[in-house]
N, C-alpha and C positions, 0 to 999 in steps of 0.2 A: 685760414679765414682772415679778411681783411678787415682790420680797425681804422676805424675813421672815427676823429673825434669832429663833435657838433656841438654845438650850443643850444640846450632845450629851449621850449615857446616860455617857462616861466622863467627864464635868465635872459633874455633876448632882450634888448633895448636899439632907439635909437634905430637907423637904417634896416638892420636886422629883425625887428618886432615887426616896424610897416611890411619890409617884406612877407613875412610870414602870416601877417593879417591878410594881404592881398592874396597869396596865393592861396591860401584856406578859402577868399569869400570866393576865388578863381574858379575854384575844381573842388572845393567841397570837403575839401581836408590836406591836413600841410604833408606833401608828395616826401620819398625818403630822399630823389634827387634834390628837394627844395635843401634840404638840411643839408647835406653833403656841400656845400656850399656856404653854411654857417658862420665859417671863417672867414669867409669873403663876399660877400654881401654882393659887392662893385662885378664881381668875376660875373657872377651867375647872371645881374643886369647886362653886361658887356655879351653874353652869350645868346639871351634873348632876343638882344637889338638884333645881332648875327643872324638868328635864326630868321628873327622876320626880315629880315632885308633879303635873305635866301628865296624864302616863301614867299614873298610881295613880286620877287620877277617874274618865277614860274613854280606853282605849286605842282603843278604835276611832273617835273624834271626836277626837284627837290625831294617827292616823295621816291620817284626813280632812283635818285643817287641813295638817299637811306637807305633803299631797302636793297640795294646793291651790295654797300659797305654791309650792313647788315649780317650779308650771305656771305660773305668774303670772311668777315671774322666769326663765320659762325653760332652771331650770337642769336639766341630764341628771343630776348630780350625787347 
């Protein structure tokens, strides 16, 4: 099993607090991805941007490539 350390909601300051306030008021509670990311705050906003800049050309050729790679690494995920 893989260890990942995170930084809990009541240690979290500063970049990492906002983040996790927004993603909580986002979807309703703070995601395990959100956390996995704890350490880096900037990474998981850089990843975001990525994301939506994917999504904003064509969502339905973005949802295609996901669920490609998806099948490809086998994940149920």
């Amino acid at each position: 099993m893989t260890h990942v350390e995170t930084i809990s909601e009541s240690d979290a300051t500063g970049d990492l607090a906002a983040l996790y306030e927004q993603e909580r008021e986002r979807m309703g509670y703070l995601p395990n991805f959100v956390r996995a990311f704890s350490l880096r705050p900037k990474v998981y906003r850089a990843c975001q941007q990525l994301n939506g800049a994917a999504k904003a050309r064509d969502v339905r050729r973005y949802e295609l490539a996901t669920l490609a790679a998806a099948r490809r690494l086998r994940s149920s995920y």
